[in-house]
N, C-alpha and C positions, 0 to 999 in steps of 0.2 A: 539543560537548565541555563548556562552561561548562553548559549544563540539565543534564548530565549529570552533573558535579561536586558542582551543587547536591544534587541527589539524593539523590549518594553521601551525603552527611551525615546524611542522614535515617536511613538503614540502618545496619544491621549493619555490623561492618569486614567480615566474611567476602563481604560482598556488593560491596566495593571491590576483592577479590584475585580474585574471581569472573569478574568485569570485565576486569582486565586479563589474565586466564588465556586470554581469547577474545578479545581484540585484536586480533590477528593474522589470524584465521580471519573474524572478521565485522565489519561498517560499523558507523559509528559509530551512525548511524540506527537500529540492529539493537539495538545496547546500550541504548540511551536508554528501548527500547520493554519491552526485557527491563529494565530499571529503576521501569519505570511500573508494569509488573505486578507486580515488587517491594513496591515501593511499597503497592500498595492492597492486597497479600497481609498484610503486616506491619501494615497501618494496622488490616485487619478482625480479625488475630489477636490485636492489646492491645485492641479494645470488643469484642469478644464473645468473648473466653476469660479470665475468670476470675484463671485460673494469670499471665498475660503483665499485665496489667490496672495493675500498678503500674512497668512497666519502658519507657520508652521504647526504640522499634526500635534508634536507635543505640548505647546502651547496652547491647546482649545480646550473651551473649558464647557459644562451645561451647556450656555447661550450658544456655543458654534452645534453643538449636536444636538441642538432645539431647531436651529434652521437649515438642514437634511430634509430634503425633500425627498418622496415618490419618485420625481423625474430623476434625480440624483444617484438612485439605483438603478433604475431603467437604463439612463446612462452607461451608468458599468457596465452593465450585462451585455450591453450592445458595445462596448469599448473592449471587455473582456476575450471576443473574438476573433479580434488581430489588433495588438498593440507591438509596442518598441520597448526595449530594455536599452539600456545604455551601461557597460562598464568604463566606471569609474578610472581605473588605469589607463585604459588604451583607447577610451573614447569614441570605440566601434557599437553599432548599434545592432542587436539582433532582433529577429521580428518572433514573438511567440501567440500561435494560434489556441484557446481552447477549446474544444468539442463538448458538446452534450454534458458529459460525467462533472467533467473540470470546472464549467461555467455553474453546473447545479450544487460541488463542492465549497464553493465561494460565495456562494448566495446562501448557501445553508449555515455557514458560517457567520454573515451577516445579519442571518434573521436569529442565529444564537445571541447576538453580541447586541440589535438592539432588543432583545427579550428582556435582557437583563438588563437593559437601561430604564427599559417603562415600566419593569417590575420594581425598579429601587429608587424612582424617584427623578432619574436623569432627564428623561424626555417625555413630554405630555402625551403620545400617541407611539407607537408601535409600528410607525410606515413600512417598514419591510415585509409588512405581513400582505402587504398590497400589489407586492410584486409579484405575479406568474411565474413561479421555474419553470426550465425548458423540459418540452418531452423527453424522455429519455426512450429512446425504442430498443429493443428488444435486438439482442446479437447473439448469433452462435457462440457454442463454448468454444473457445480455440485450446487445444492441449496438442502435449507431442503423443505420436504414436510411439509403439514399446521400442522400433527398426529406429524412430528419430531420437531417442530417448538414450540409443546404444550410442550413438553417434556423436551424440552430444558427450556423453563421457569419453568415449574415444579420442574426440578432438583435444580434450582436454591431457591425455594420457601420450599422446603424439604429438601434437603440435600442429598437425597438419591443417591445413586452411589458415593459419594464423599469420600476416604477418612479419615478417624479418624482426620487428621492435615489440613487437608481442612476444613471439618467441625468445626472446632475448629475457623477458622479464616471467615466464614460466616457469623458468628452472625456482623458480623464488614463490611462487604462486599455486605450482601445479598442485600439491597433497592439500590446499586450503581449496582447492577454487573445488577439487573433486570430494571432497566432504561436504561442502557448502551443498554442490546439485543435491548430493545423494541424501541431504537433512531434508530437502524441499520436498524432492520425490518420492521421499520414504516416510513422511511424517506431514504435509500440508501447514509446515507454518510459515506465517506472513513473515514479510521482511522487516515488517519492523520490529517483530519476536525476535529472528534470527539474527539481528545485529546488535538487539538486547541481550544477549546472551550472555551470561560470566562464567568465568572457569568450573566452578561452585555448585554450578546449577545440573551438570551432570553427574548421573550415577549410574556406574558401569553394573553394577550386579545386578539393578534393575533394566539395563539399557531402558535408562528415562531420564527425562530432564524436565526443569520446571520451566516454564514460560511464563510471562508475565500478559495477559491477553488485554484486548479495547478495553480503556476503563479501568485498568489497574486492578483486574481479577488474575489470579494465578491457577495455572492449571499443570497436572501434569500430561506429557505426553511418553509416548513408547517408541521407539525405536528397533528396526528388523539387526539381525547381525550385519549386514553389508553396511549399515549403518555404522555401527558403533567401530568396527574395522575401520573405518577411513576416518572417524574421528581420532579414534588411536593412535592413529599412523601420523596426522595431522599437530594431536598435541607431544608427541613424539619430538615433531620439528620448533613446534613453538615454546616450548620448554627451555628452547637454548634462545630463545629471543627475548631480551632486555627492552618491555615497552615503555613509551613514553610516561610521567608522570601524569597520574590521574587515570590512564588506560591499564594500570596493573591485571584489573581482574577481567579485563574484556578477551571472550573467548575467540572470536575473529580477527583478525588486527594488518591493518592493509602496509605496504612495504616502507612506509612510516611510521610505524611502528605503534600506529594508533588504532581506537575501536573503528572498524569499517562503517561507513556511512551509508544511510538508502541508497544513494545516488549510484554509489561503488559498485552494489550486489548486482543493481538493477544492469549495470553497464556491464560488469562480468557476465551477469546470466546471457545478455543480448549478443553479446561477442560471439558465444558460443554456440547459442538457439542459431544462429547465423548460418553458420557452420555446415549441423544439421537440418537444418529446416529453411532452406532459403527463401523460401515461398510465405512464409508464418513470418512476416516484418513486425508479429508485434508481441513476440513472447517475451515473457517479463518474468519475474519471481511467482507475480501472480496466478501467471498463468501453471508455473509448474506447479502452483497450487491446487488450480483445478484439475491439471491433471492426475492427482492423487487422489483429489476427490471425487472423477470420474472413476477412476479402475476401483477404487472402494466401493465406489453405490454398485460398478458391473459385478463383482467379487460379492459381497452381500446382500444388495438388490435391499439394505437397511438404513432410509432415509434419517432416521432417528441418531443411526452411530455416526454415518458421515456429517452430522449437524455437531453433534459431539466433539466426535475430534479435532474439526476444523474452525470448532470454537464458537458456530453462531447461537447467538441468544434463542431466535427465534427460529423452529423448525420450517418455516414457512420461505423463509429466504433460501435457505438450501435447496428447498422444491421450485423455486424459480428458477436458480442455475440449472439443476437436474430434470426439469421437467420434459425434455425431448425422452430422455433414456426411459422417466417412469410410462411412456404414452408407449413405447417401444415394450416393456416388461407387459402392460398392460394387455396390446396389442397379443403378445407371445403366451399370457394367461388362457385368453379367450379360443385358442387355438388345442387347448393341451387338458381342458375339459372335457370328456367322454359326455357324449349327450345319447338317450334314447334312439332307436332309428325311428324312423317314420314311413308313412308309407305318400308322402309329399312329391308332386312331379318335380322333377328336378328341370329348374329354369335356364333356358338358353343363353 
């Protein structure tokens, strides 16, 4: 809520009533990100348009986001593909690329934000509805196997592959970072559940916790014993650690002594996936997500529960990720049917 506020400042007022119009409906997490793609939407339209060029974001009032054009998103989207960042302290500049997912994230975002402008009176027309998102095509599911999966906690439990300054900072890390895997791999929740998490929220007799899922709905999830073991173990250590003020009840807490960050998990899990899986450059949190979600549909072949647990609304989005394995179970049905003989020539 405080990054969030920051933000606000930056922008438009209309992008502060925006915000709280979807309060209600989505996480705060949700906003911050719909913020950010604000943010760099309004940053690109005062240096490369001309018209906006003498007006800071927060300063624009109706009449600047009356004259937002078509080309003006077209723009982004083609600027969205390789641009420059610049930090502010050291004045180095980095070059960040988005792909497919990322460019169609920021544009979805855009077409939320002028929704709610033409629906409340801000802007005469609805232009972002004019813009094409990009295709997005279809890619394998990447997960660890069970051999890369040992590995992965291995490294974590050794050290090995890490190092010199990594290792250095394990002995402070290791019972968090091997609780953290084994919540992903044993339960399917997002990282932005898992860094949501409070002390609070679990309960050992049930080995369950509640989560707070997209959108600000709460669910509970369950947890296997190897689970609840390394959370034990985990809050065992954190117990003697004194957090920062306002991080009291946050159940992960990175070596500042604060709630751990997206950014942090994503960077822990990738260290590690490293490790084990050198060839897999792109495992994430997410991924060990679907890896749960995988051995759940192989284990119960029950699209309905792995939609469930891993929280999606609609059963239909589950069977896009899964739909190689269901074409596979399928395949393995039509095989395992006893059929009549016949007395048919059998074909060369």
């Amino acid at each position: 809520m405080e990054r969030l506020r920051q933000i606000e400042k930056e922008l438009p007022l209309a992008c502060t009533d925006f915000f709280r119009s979807i309060a209600q409906t989505t996480s705060t997490l949700t906003r911050l990100a719909y913020a950010y793609d604000l943010r760099l939407f309004f940053r690109y339209l005062t240096s490369e348009n001309p018209f906006f060029a003498d007006v800071e974001p927060r300063f624009m009032t109706d009449t600047h986001l009356k004259q937002i054009q078509k080309r003006d998103i077209d723009g982004f989207q083609e600027y969205l593909m390789q641009y420059y960042i610049t930090d502010e302290s050291t004045g180095e500049s980095t070059v960040v690329q988005n792909h497919e997912l990322g460019i169609m994230r920021k544009l979805c975002s855009l077409r939320s934000y002028f929704e709610y402008l033409f629906q409340n009176g801000h802007i005469d027309a609805n232009i972002a509805t004019l813009v094409a998102l990009p295709k997005l095509h279809d890619k394998p599911i990447l997960r660890l196997e069970a051999d890369e999966m040992q590995k992965m906690l291995d490294a974590v439990a050794s050290g090995e592959g890490l190092t010199s300054k990594q290792q250095q900072y394990l002995r402070f890390t290791q019972t968090r970072d091997t609780a953290m895997l084994l919540l992903f791999l044993g339960t399917g929740i997002r990282v932005s559940e898992c860094v949501g998490l409070d002390i609070d929220d679990l309960d050992f007799e049930l080995n369950a916790f509640l989560v707070t899922r997209k959108g600000g709905d709460q669910s509970i999830l369950y947890f296997p014993d190897q689970v609840a073991q390394a959370l034990q173990a985990y809050l065992a250590e954190r117990n003697q650690i004194t957090p920062l003020e306002g991080h009291e009840n946050a159940l992960f807490l990175s070596i500042q002594k604060r709630r751990m960050t997206q950014r942090a998990v994503e960077n822990m899990v990738k260290k590690y996936a490293l490790i084990a899986a050198p060839l897999k450059k792109r495992i994430s949190p997410h991924k060990l997500r679907s890896t749960f979600g995988t051995n759940l549909y192989q284990e119960t072949g029950d699209i309905y529960l792995v939609a469930d647990v891993l929280g999606h609304t609609d059963v239909n989005t589950t069977r896009r990720h899964y739909a190689a394995m269901s074409d596979a179970n399928k395949r393995k049905a039509s095989r395992l049917v006893p059929l009549p003989k016949t007395d048919l020539p059998e074909q060369k």
